[in-house]
C-alpha positions in Angstrom: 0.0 0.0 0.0 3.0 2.5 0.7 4.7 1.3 -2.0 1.8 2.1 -4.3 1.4 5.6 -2.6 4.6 6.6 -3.5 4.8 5.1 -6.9 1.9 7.3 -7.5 3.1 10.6 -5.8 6.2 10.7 -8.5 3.4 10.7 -11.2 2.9 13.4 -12.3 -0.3 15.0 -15.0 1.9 14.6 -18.2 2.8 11.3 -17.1 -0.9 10.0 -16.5 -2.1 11.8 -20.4 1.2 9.7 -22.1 -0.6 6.5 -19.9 -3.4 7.2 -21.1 -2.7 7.8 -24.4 -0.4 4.4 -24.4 -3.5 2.9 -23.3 -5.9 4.2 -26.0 -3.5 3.1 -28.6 -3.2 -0.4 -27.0 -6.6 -1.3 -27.0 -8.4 0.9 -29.5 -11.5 3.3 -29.3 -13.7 0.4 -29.4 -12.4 -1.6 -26.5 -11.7 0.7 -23.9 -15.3 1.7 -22.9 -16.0 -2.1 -22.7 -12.7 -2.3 -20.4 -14.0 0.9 -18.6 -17.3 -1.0 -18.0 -15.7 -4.2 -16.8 -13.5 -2.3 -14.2 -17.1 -0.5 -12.7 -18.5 -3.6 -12.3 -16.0 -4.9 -10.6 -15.0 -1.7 -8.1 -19.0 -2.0 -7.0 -18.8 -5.9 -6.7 -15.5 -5.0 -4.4 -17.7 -2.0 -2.5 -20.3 -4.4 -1.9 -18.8 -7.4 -0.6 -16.9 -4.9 1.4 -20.5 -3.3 3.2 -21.8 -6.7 3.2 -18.6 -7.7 5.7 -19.0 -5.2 7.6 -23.1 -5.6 8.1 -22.3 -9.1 9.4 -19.7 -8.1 11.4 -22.2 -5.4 13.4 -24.7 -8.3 13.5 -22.5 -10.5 15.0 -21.5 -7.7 17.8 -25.3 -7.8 18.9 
């Protein structure tokens, strides 16, 4: 987690637009929203396993 912290403190707003541009030319116009879709999903899959945890956790307290 620190590691990744300061990895992404050297990075700087030109850096992130060549990244993003690197990606874009990877995968195409066409693929990215699907990739961009895929990665939603799964951050609100995450979220909600993560709520769901903690629900059962408070219910377990009582």
């Amino acid at each position: 987690m620190i590691t990744a912290t300061i990895f992404l403190g050297f990075v700087g707003p030109w850096q992130w637009i060549i990244i993003g541009l690197a990606i874009l030319l990877l995968f195409g116009g066409k693929k990215l929203p699907e990739l961009m879709k895929g990665l939603g999903t799964g951050l609100r899959e995450f979220k909600d396993a993560t709520k769901s945890e903690e629900n059962d956790d408070k219910k377990e307290e009582k």
